[in-house]
DRENDO-1510 file (C-alpha; in Angstrom, 1 decimal, always signed):
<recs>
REC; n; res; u; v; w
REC; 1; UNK; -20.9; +18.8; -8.3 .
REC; 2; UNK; -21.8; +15.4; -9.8 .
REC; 3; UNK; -23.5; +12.6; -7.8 .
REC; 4; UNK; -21.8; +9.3; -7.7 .
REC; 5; UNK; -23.0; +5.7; -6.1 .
REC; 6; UNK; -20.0; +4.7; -3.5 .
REC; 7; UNK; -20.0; +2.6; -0.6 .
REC; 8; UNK; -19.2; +4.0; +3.0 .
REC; 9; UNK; -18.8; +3.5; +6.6 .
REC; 10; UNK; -21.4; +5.5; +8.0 .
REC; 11; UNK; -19.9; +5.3; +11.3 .
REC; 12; UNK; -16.8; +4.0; +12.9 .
REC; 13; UNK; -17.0; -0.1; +13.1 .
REC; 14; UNK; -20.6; -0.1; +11.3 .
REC; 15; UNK; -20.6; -2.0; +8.2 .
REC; 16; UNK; -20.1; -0.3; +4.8 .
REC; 17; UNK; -23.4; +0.2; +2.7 .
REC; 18; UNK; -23.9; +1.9; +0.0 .
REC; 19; UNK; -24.8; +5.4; -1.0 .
REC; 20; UNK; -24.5; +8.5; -3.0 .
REC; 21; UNK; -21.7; +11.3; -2.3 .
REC; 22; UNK; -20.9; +14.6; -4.4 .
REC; 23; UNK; -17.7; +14.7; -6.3 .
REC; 24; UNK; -16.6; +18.4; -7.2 .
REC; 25; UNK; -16.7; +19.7; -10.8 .
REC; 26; UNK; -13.4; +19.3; -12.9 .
REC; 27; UNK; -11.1; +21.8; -12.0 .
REC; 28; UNK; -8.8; +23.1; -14.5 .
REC; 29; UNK; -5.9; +21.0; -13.6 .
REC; 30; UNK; -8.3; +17.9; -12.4 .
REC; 31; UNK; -9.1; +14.9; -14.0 .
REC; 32; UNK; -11.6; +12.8; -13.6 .
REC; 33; UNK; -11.6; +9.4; -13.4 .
REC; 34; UNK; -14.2; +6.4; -13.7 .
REC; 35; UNK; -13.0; +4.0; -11.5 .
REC; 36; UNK; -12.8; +0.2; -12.8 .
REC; 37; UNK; -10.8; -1.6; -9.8 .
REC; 38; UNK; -10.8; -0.4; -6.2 .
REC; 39; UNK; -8.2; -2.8; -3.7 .
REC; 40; UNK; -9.0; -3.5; -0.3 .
REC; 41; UNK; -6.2; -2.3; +2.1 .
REC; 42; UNK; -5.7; -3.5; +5.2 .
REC; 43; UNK; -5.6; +0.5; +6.4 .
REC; 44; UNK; -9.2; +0.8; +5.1 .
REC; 45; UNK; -9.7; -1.5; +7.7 .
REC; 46; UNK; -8.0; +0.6; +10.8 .
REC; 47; UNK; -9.6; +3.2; +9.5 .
REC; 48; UNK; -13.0; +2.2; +9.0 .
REC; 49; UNK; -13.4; +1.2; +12.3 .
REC; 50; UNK; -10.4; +4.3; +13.9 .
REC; 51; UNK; -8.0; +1.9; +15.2 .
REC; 52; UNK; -5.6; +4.2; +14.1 .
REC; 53; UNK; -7.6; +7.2; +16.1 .
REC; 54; UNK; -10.5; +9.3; +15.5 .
REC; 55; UNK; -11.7; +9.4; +12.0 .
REC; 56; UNK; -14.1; +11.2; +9.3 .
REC; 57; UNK; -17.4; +9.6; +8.7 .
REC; 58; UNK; -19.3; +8.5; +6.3 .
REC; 59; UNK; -15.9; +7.3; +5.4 .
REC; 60; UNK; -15.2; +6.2; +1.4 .
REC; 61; UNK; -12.7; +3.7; +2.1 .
REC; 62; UNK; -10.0; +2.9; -0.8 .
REC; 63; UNK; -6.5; +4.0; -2.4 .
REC; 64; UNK; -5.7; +1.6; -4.5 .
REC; 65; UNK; -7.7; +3.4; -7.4 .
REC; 66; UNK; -7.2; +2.1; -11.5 .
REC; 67; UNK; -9.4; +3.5; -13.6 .
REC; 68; UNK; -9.8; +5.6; -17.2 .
REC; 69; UNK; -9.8; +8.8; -17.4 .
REC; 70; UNK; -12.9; +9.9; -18.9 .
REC; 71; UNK; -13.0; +13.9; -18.8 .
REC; 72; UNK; -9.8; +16.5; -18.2 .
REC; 73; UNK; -9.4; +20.1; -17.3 .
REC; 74; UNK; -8.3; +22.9; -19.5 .
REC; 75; UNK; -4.8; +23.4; -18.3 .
REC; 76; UNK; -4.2; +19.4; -18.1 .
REC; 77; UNK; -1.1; +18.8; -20.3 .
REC; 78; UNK; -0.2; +15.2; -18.7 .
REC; 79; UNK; -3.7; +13.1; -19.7 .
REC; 80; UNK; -6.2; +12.7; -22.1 .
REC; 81; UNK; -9.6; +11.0; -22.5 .
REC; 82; UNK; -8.9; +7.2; -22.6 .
REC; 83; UNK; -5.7; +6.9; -20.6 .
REC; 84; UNK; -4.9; +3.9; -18.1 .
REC; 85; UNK; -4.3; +5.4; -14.9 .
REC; 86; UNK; -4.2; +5.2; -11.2 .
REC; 87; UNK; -4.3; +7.1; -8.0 .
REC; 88; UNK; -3.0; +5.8; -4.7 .
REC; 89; UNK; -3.1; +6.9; -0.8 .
REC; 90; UNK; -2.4; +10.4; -1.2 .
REC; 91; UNK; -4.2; +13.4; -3.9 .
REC; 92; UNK; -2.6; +16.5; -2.9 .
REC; 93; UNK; +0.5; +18.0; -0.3 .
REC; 94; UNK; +1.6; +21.6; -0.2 .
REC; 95; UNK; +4.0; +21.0; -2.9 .
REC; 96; UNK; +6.6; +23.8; -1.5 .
REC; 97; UNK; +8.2; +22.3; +1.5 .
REC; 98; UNK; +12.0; +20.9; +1.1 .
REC; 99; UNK; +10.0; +17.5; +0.8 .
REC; 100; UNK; +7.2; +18.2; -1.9 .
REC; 101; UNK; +10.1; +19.8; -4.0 .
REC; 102; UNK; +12.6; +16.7; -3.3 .
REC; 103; UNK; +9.8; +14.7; -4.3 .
REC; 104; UNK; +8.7; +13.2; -1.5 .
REC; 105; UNK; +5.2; +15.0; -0.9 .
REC; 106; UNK; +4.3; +11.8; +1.0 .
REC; 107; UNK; +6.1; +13.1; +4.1 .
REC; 108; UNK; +4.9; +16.6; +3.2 .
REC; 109; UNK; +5.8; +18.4; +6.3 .
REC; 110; UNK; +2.5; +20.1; +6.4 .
REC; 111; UNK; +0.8; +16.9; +5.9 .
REC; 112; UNK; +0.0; +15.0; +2.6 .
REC; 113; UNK; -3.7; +14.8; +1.7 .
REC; 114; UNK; -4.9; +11.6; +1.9 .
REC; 115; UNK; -6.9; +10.0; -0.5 .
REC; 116; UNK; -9.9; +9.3; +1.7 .
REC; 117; UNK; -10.3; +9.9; +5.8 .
REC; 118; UNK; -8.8; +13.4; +5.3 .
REC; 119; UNK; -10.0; +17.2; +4.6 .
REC; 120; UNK; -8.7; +18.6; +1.1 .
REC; 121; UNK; -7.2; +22.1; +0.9 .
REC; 122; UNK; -10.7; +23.1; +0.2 .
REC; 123; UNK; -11.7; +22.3; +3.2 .
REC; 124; UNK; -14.2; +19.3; +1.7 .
REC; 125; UNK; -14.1; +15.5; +3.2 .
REC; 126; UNK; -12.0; +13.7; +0.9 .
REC; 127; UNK; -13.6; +10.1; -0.6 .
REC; 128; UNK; -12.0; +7.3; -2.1 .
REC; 129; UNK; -12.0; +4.5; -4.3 .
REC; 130; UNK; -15.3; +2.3; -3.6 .
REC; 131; UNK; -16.7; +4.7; -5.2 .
REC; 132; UNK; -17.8; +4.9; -9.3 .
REC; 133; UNK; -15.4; +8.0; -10.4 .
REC; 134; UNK; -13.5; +10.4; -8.4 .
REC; 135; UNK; -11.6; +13.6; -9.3 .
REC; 136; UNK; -7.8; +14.3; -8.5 .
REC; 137; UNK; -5.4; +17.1; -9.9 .
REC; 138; UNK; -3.7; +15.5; -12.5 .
REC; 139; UNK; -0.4; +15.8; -10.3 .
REC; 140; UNK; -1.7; +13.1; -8.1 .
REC; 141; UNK; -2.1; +10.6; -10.7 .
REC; 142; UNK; -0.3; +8.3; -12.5 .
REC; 143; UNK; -0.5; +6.6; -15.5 .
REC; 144; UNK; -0.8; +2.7; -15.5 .
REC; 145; UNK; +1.4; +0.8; -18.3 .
REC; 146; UNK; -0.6; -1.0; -21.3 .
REC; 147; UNK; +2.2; -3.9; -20.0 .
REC; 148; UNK; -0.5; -4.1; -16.4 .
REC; 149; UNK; -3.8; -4.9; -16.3 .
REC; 150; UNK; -6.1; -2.5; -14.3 .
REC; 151; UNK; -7.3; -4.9; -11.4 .
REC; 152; UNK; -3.6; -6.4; -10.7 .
REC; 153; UNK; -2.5; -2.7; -11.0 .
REC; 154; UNK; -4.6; -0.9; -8.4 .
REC; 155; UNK; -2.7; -3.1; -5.4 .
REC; 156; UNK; +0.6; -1.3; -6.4 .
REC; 157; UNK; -0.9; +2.0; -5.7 .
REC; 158; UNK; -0.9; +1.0; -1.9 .
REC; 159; UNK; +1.0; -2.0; -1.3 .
REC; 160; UNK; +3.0; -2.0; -4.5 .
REC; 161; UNK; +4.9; +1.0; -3.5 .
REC; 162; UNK; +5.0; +0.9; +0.3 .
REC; 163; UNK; +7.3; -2.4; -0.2 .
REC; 164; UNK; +9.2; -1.1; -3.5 .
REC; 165; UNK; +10.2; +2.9; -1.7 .
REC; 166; UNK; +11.7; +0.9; +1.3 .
REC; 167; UNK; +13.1; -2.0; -0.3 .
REC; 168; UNK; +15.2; +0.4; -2.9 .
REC; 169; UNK; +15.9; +3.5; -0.5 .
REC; 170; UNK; +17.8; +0.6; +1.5 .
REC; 171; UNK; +19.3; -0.7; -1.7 .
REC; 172; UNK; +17.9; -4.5; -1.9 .
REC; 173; UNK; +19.7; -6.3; -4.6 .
REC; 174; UNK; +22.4; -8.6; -6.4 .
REC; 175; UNK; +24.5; -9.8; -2.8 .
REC; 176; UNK; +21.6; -8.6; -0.5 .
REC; 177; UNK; +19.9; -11.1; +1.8 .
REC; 178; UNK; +16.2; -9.6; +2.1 .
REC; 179; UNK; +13.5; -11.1; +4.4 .
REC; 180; UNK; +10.1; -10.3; +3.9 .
REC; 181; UNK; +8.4; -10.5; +7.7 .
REC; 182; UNK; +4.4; -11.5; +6.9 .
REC; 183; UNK; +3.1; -13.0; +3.5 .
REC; 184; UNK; +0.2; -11.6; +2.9 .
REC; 185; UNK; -1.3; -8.2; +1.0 .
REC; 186; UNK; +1.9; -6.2; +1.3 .
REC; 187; UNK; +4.2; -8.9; +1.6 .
REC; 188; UNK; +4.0; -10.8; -1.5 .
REC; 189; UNK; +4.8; -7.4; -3.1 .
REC; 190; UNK; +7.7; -7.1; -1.0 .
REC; 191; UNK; +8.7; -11.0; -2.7 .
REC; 192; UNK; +7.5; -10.2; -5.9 .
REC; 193; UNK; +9.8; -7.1; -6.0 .
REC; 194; UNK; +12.6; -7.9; -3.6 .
REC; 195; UNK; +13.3; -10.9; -6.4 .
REC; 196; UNK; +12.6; -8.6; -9.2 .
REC; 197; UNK; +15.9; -6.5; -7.7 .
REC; 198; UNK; +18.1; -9.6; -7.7 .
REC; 199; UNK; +17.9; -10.0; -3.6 .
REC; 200; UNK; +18.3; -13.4; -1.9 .
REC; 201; UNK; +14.7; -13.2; -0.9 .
REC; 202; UNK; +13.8; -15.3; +2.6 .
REC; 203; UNK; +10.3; -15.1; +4.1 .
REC; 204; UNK; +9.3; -14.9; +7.7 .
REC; 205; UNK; +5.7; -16.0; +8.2 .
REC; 206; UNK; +4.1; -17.6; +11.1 .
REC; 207; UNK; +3.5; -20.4; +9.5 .
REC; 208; UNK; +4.3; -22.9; +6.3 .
REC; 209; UNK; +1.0; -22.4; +5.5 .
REC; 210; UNK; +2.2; -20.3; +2.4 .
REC; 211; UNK; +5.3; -21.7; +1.3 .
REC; 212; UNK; +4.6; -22.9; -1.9 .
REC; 213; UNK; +3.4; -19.5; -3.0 .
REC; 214; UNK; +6.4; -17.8; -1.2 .
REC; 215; UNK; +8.7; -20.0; -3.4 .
REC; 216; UNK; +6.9; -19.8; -6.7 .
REC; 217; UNK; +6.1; -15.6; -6.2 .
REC; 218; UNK; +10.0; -15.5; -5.7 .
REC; 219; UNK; +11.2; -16.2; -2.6 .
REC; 220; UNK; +14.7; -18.3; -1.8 .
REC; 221; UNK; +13.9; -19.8; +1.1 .
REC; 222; UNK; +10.8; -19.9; +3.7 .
REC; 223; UNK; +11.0; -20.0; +7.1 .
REC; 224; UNK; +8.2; -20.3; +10.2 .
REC; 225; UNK; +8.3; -17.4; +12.7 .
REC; 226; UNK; +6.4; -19.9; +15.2 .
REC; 227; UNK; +9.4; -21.8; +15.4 .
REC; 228; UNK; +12.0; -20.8; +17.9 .
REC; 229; UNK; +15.1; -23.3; +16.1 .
REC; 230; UNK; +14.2; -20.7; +13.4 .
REC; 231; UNK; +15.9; -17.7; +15.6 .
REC; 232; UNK; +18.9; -19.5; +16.1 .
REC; 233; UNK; +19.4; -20.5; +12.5 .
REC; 234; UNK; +19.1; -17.5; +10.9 .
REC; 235; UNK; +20.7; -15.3; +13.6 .
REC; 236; UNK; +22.7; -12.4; +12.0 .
REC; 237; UNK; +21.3; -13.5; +8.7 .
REC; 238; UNK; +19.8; -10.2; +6.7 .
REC; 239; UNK; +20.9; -6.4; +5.4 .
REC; 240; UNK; +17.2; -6.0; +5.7 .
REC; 241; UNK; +14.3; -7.0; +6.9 .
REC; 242; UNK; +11.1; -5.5; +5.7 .
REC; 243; UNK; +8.4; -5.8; +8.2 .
REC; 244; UNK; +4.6; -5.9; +6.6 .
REC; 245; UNK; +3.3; -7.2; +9.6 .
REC; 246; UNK; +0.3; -4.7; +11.3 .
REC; 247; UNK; +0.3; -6.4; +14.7 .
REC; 248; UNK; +2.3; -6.1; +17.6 .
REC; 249; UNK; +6.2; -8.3; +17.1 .
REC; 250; UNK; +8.6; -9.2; +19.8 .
REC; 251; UNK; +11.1; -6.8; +17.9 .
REC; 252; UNK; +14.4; -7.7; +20.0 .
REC; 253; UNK; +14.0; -11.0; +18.7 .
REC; 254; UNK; +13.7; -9.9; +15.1 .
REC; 255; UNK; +16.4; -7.7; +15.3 .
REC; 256; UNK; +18.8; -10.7; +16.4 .
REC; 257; UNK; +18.7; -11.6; +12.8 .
REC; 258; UNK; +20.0; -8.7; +11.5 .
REC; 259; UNK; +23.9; -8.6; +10.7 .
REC; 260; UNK; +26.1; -5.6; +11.6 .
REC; 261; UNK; +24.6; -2.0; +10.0 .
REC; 262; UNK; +21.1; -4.5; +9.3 .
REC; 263; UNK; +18.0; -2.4; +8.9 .
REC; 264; UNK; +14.6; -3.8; +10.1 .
REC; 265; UNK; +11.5; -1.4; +8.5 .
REC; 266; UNK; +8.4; -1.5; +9.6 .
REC; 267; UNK; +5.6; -0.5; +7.0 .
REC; 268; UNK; +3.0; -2.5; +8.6 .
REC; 269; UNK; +1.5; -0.5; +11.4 .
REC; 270; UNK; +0.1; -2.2; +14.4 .
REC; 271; UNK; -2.8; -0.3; +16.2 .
REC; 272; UNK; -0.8; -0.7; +19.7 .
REC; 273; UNK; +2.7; +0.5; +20.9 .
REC; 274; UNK; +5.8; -2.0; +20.7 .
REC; 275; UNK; +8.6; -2.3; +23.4 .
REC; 276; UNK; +12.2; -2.1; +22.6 .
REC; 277; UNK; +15.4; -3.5; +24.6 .
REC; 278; UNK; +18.0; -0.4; +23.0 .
REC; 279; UNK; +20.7; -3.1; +23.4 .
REC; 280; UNK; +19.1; -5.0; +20.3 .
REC; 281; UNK; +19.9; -2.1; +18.1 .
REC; 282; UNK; +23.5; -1.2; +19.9 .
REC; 283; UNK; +25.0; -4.3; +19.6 .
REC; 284; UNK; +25.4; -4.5; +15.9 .
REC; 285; UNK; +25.2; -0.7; +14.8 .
REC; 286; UNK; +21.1; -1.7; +13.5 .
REC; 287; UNK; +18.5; +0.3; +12.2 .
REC; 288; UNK; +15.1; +0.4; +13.6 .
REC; 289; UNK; +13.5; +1.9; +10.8 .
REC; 290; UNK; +9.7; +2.7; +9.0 .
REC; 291; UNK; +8.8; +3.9; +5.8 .
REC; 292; UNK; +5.2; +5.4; +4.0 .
REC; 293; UNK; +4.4; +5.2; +0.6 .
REC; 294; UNK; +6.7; +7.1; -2.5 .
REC; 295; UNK; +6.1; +9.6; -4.2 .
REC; 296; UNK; +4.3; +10.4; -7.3 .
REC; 297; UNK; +7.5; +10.3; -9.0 .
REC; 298; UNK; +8.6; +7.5; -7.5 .
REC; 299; UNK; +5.2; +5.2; -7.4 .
REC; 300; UNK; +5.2; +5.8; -11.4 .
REC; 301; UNK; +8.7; +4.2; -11.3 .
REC; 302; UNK; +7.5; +1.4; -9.5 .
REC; 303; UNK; +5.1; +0.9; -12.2 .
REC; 304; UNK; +7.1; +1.0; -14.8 .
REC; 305; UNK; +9.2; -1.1; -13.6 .
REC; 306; UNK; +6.8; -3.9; -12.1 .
REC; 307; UNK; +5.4; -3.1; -15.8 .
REC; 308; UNK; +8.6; -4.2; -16.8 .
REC; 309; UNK; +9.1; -7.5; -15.1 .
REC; 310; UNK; +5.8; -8.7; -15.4 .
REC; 311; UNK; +4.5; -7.7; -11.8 .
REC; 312; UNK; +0.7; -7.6; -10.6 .
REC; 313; UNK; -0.7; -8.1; -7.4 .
REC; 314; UNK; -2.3; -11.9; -7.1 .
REC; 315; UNK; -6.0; -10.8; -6.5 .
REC; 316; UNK; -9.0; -11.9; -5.2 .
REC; 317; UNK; -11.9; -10.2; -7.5 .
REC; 318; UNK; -15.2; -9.3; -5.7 .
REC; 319; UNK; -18.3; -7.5; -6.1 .
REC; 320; UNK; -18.7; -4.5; -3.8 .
REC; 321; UNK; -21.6; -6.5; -1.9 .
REC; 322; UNK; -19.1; -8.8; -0.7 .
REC; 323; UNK; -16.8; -5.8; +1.2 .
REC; 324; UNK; -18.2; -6.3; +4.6 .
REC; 325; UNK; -17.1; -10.2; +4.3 .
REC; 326; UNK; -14.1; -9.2; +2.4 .
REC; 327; UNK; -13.0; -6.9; +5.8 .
REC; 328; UNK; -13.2; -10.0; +8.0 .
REC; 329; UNK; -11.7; -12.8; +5.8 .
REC; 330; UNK; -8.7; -10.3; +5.6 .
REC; 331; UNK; -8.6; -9.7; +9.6 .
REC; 332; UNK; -8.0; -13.6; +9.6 .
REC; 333; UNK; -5.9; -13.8; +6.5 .
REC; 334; UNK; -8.1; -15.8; +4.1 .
REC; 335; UNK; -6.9; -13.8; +1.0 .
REC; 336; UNK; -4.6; -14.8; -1.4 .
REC; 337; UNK; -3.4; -12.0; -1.4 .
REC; 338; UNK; -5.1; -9.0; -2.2 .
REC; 339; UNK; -9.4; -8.6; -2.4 .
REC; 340; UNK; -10.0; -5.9; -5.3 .
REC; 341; UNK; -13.6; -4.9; -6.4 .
REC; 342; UNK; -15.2; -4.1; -9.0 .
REC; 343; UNK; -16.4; -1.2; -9.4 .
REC; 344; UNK; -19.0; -2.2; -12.1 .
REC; 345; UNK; -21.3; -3.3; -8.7 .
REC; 346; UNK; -21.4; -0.6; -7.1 .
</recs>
C-alpha cells in the first residue's frame, strides 16, 4: 500500500479537508498515476453531501483525473512511464455482460465501478481524484493527446463525454438543429462539441447572462428560458435537445420544442423527481430520453476527436484549499465553466 495526501469529505455535507488515504500496490495490469489536474464536478457535489442517497465516507471526491503515468505493471502492454493520460467516472465493470463486451461497461448490468463513492471488486472503498496519485487497471484509462493540455483535458473525462456519447448516439450534425438546455460545466461542452459536429447549435439558459460566450464557444443562436415569448418562438424547433440542467424543469414545456420523432436527454440529474403530462411525448412521436457517460472506447474517441478540433474545457484553476469555496460558487453558478485543481497543493 502507499500513503498519499488527498482531500475528503469526512462526513456527508461537512467540508472537505485534507488527509492521508492508502492506495493499493500496482497490480500487474495497474498503473499508477500521479495526478496533475483533478476537475470539480457538479456530482462531487451531490455526492459529497448524498443528495443522490446514502454515500461512502471519508469520500475522495473527483473523476475528471489527468495525470502521468509514473510506474506500470508487468503484464501492462497499453502504457509506459511518461504517458499523458486520464481516468474518468468509472475504473472497473464486470467486463462480461452483453454491455461490457459491446463496449458499453458504463451501463454494466452488474454495475460499473465508480471512480470514487463506490466499493471495488476487492471489496476496498474506491477514492478519486483530489488526491496526489491513484491506481487503475490500465483498462480504465485512457490516454490524453499531446494536441490537449492536461488541466483543459481532465473536464472531458466527466463532462466532455457525458455531452459527446448523447449528442452522437442521437446523430447531431450537418442539418440537425441541436439545443443545449443550461450553459454551464456540462453545457458548454455540449456547444463546444455540438458545433464541432456541424449542428445548428441554439442555447437554452435562463438567462443572457452568457450569451456572448454561448456565441463565441459555438453556439448559433441564444435564447432565455425565463422568457415565455421564447416558448412560442421556437415551438417545434429541435431533433434534440440535450438537457445539462441538474435541477428540477417544467419538462412538458420543453418538450413543445421538439419537432416530430425530437429527442430531449437529460444527462443532468436533479436530486428530486420531475412530473410528466404523457401527452407531451404522444403528440409528436418524442423521446424522453437520458444518457451516462461512454465508454472507454468511446471516451478515448471523444478525445481524439476534441484533440482534433482544438477542444478543452474553459477552466477555472484553483489550489485545493480553495475546494470548499469552489463547491458553493458552483451551486450558484459563478464558474466560467469548469473549477480544476491542482493537484501540486494538495
Amino acid at each position: 500500500m502507499t500513503t498519499v495526501a488527498a482531500y475528503a469529505a469526512p462526513a456527508a455535507k461537512a467540508p472537505l479537508e485534507r488527509t492521508t488515504i492508502e492506495r493499493r500496490e500496482v497490480g500487474a495490469h495497474d498503473v499508477l498515476i500521479d495526478i496533475k489536474f483533478a476537475g470539480i464536478c457538479h456530482s462531487d457535489i451531490h455526492q459529497a453531501r448524498e443528495g443522490w442517497g446514502e454515500a461512502i465516507f471519508p469520500m475522495v471526491p473527483g473523476h475528471e483525473i489527468a495525470g502521468v503515468v509514473s510506474e506500470v505493471g508487468s503484464d501492462v502492454t497499453k502504457y509506459r512511464v511518461g504517458d499523458r493520460v486520464g481516468v474518468g467516472c468509472m475504473v472497473d465493470s464486470c467486463r462480461e455482460c452483453e454491455n461490457c463486451v459491446a463496449g458499453l461497461e458504463q451501463y454494466c448490468l452488474e454495475g460499473n465501478t465508480g471512480t470514487y463513492n463506490a466499493i471495488g471488486r476487492d471489496g476496498e472503498p474506491t477514492y478519486g481524484g483530489y488526491s496526489e496519485k491513484v491506481v487503475v487497471d490500465e483498462n480504465f484509462v485512457v490516454r490524453i493527446p499531446d494536441g490537449l493540455s492536461l488541466d483543459v483535458a481532465a473536464p472531458l473525462l466527466c463532462a466532455g463525454i457525458t455531452t459527446y456519447s448523447p449528442l452522437r448516439h442521437w446523430n447531431a450534425g450537418p442539418g440537425k438543429k441541436v439545443a443545449i438546455l443550461g450553459m454551464g460545466g456540462l453545457g458548454h461542452m455540449g456547444v463546444k462539441i455540438a458545433h464541432a459536429l456541424g449542428a445548428e447549435v441554439t442555447v437554452l439558459s435562463q438567462s443572457l447572462r452568457k450569451k456572448d460566450d454561448g456565441l463565441r464557444l459555438g453556439a448559433d443562436h441564444y435564447y432565455a428560458t425565463s422568457d415565455l415569448a421564447t416558448f412560442k418562438e421556437l415551438r417545434g424547433t429541435f431533433d434534440l435537445i440535450l438537457s445539462t440542467v441538474s435541477a428540477p424543469l417544467d419538462l412538458d414545456r420543453f418538450l413543445s420544442l421538439l419537432r416530430t420523432d425530437g429527442a430531449f436527454v437529460n444527462v443532468g440529474a436533479p436530486e428530486e423527481p420531475v412530473s410528466l403530462n404523457l401527452f407531451s411525448v404522444i403528440g409528436g412521436r418524442k423521446t424522453l430520453a437520458g444518457s451516462g457517460i461512454g465508454g472507454i472506447r468511446e471516451t478515448q474517441e471523444m478525445l481524439d476527436f476534441c484533440a482534433g478540433h482544438g477542444i478543452g474545457a474553459e477552466i477555472e484553476l484553483i489550489g485545493a484549499a480553495e475546494i470548499n469555496e469552489a463547491y458553493e460558487r458552483v451551486l450558484n453558478s459563478d464558474v466560467r465553466y469548469r473549477f480544476v485543481i491542482d493537484t501540486a497543493t494538495i
